[in-house]
N, C-alpha and C positions, 0 to 999 in steps of 0.2 A: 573226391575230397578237396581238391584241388579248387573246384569250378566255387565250393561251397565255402572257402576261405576268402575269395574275391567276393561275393556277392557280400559277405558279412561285411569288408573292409567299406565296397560302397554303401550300405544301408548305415555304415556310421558316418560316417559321410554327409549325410543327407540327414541326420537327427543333430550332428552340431552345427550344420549350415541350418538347419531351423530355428537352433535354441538362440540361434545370435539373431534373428530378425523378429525381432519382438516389436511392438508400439512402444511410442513413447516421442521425448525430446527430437532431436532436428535429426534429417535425414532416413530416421526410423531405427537411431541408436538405442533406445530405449533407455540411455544414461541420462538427459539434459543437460547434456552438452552443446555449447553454442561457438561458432566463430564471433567475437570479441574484436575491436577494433578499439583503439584511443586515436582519440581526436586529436591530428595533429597541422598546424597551419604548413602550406605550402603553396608555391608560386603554378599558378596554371592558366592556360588561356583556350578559352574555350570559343569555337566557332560554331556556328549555324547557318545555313546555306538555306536560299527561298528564290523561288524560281521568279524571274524578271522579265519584264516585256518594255523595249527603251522603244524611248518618243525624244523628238525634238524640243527643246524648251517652249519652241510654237510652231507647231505643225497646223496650217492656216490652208483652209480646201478655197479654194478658187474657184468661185460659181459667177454666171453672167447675172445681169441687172436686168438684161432686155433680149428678145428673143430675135434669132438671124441666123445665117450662113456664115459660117466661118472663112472670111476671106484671106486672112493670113496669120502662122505660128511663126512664131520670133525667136521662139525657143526651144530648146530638145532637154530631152528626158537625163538629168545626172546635171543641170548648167547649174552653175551657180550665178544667183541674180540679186540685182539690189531693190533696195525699197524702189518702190516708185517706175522700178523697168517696164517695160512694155511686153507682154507675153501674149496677147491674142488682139485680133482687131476683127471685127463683125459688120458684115455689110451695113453701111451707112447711108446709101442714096434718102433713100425715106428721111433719116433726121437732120442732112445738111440743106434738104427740101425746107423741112417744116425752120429751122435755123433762118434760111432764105426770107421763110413767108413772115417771120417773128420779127424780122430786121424790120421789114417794108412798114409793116405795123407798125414799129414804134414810129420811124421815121413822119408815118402818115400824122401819131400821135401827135409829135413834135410842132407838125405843122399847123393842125387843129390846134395846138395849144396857144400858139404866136398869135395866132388870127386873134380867138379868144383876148389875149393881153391888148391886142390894138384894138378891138370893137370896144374893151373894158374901157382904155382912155376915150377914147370918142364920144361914147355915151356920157362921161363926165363933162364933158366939154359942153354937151350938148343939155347937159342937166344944168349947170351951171348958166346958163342961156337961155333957162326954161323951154328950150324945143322939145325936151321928153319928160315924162312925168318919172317921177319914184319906180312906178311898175317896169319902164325898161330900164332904170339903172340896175335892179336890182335882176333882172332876168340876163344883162350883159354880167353882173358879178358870175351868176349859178354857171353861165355857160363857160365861163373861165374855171369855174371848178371843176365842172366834169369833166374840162377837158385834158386838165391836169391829172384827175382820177383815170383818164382813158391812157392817160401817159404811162403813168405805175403800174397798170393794170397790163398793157403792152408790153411792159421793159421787162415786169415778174415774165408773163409769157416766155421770152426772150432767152432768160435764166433758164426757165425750163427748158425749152429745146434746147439750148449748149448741152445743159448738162445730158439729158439724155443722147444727145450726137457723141459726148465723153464717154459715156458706157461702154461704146462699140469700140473702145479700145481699152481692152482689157489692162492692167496692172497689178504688178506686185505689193504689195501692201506692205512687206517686210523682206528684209533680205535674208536669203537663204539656200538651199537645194530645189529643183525641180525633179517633184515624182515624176510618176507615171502620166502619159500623156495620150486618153484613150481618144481625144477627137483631132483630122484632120483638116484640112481646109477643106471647104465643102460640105461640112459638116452640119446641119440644122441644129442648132443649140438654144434652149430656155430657160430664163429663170428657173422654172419648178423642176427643170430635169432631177433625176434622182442622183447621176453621176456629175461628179464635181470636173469641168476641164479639167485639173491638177490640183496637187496639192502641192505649197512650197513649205520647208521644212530650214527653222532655222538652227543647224547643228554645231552653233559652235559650242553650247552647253548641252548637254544631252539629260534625259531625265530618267530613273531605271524607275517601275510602278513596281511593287513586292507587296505581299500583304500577311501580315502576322494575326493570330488567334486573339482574341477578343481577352479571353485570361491571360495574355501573358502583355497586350496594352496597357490591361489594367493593373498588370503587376509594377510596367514600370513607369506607370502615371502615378502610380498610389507613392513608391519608393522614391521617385525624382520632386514630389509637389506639384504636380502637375502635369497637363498634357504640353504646355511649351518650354518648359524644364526639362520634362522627358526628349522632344525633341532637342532640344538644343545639347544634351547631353551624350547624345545617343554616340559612339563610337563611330570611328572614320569607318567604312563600308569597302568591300573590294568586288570588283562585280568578274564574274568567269564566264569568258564569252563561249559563244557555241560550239564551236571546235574545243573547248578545253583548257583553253590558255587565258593566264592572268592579265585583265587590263591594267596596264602601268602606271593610269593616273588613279589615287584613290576619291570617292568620293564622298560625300557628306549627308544625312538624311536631313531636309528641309522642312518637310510638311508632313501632315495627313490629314486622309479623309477624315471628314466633320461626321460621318454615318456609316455604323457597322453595316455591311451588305448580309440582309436576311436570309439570303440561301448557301453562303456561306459563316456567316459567323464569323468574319475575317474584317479587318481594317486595312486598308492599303496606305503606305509609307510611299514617299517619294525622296530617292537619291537624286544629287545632280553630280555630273561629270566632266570636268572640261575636258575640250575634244579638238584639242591642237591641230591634230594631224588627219581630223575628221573620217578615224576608223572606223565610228560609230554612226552609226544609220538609223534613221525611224524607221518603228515597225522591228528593229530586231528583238532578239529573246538572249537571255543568260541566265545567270543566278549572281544573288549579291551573298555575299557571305560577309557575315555581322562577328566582331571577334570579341571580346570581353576579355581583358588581361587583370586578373589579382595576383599579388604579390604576396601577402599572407590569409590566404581564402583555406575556407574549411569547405575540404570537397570528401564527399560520401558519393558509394554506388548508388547507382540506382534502386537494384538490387534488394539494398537494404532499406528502398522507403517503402509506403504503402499509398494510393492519394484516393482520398473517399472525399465528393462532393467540392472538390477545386481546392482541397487542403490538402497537408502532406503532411507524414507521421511517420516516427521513427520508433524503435523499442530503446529507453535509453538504461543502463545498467548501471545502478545504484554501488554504495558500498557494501549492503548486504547481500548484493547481486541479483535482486532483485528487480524483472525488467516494468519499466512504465512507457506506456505508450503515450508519446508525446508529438506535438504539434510543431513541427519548425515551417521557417519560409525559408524559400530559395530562390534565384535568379529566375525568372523566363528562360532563359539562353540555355543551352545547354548539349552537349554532343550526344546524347544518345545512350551517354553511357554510366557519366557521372551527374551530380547536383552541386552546385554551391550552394552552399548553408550561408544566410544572411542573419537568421535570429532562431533564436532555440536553442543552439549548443553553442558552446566554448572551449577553446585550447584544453586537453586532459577530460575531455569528455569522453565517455564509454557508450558503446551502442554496436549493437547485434549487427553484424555487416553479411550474416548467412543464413540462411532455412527459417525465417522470420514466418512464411507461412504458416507451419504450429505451433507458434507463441501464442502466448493470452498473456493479459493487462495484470502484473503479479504477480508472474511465476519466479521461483529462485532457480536460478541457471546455476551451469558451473563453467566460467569460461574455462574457453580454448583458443590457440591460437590457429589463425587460416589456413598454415599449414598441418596442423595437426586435424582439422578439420576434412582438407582434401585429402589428407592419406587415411583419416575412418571412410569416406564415402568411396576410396580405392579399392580398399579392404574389404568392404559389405560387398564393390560389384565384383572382386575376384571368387566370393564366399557364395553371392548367385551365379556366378559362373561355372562353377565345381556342382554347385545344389541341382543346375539345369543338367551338366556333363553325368552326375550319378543318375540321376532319375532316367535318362537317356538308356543308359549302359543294365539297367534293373528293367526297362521295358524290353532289351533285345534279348538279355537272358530268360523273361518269361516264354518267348517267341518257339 
């Protein structure tokens, strides 16, 4: 009798833990009942972090002009060098040769030239005298010209071997850091080498490259007027280096890319950073983190939007409580968690902030507030809780 008094108590058990999980409104209340939110402004600031790869304002690789022997390095790997230093010098014999042979030249020019100018007066003298006809005045003129053409022709010479003897001592073009320095003296080096001698890096400004989603450029190209409004507008930037820790200086977003990259869909942004104390290094990585501060912003969950086709929709709730599914914009920016509302709602706005997945466009709700909301979905999972513990306890007494 006994055994048959328990079994009745759990089999009621399990008929009013069923009658209560009916279909229906949110959660599977079967009332239509909804968590309910008004809209109300407040101060938030929202950050968004994107992974960063820093470069020097000009990171300038360092390749030779002429091909040779590396006969002496001037400089090591971390120096800091100015425009115009001296960083490699390349066997020379051969161009201070051909230098040698370009001088002689001209000098020979030069000489030919003078002759030229005095056979030219003579001949006049001698024209003038009738001892020559027309034909040698005019063949003493030509030889005076050519010889002056052999002059130019010898001196450009000249110009080029310097400058090619120049080559073989390599130079800084800007001032900056020296990379890495993979050749030593002795070394055979080419123009067309594929490795650059070094590369010099000027850090006193650093540059961090990021790159943002294509809809959320165009959200705030569309929102600023433009794409150099947008940039010019954009918030101070804070970049977190690789260990974790905050850069102290913050920086500024300058530029970007002119052309979405096709395999990703992404636009790259450039920060710059001044770099004082030259912590910062090309070739490093971080993250910039983008902050966005409003003061009376209308922020909604996530939660409660839906986004079909690059647009975003709310359920908003009427005075006859009746919901419509409406179209708001919101910022790009955002933590993951919540949206800022830029246009669609206003102060004293009503909208579904819960279980929005089985609404439809027109249905009359009955609000509730969020906590009355999580203590029915408490309440349903203690009532499955009980519905699983009887069902349990009915299969070991069949046993």
């Amino acid at each position: 009798m006994k055994a048959r008094s328990i079994i009745f108590f759990a089999t009621s058990m399990v008929v009013v833990a069923s009658c209560t999980n009916k279909p229906g409104g949110s959660a599977g209340f079967g009332d239509n009942e909804y968590a309910v939110r008004t809209v109300s402004p407040e101060s938030i600031e929202l950050s968004t972090s994107y992974p960063a790869t820093i470069r020097g304002v000009q990171d300038v690789e360092i390749r030779p002009k002429i091909s040779g022997f590396i006969t002496k390095v001037n400089v090591h790997e971390g120096q800091r060098v100015a425009a115009g230093q001296l960083l490699f010098v390349i066997d020379n014999e051969t161009y201070q040769a051909q230098v040698r042979q370009a001088k002689a030249a001209v000098s020979t020019a030069k000489a030919q030239l003078e002759t030229s100018r005095l056979t030219l007066e003579n001949s006049k003298e001698l024209h003038r005298n009738n001892v020559i006809g027309d034909y040698e005045l005019a063949t003493a003129r030509n030889n005076l010209a050519t010889a002056e053409a052999t002059l130019l022709q010898s001196q450009a010479a000249l110009a080029s071997a310097q400058e090619m003897l120049s080559f073989c001592y390599v130079k800084s073009p800007v001032a900056g850091v020296v990379g890495e320095l993979p050749y030593k003296a002795g070394a055979l080096v080419s123009a067309s080498g594929a490795e650059p001698l070094t590369t010099v890096s000027d850090i006193s400004v650093m540059e961090a490259y990021f790159s943002v989603t294509e809809k959320d450029m165009l959200a705030m190209t569309k929102g600023e007027g433009g794409m150099d409004e947008a940039i010019r507008n954009y918030p101070p930037v804070t970049l977190r280096l690789s260990d974790g820790t905050l850069y102290s200086h913050k920086g500024s977003v300058v530029k970007a890319s002119g052309v979405i990259n096709a395999g990703t869909g992404t636009i790259t942004l450039i920060a710059q950073f001044d770099n004082p104390e030259k912590l910062l290094r090309s070739g490093g990585s971080g993250q910039i983190i983008a902050t966005n501060v409003s003061k009376a912003a209308i922020v909604i969950p996530q939660e409660a939007v839906t986004e079909i086709q690059n647009k975003t929709f709310v359920y908003l709730v009427g005075k006859d409580n009746r919901v419509k599914y409406s179209e708001i914009k919101v910022l790009p920016q955002n933590d993951g968690n919540s949206y800022i509302v830029t246009d669609g709602m206003q102060p004293g706005s009503r909208y579904v902030a819960r279980g929005i997945a089985s609404l439809k466009d027109g249905v009359q709700i009955r609000p509730i507030t969020e906590e009355q909301y999580m203590q029915k979905i408490n309440n349903a999972a203690k009532l499955g809780e009980n519905q699983h513990k009887a069902s349990g306890f009915i299969e070991a007494m069949k046993k």
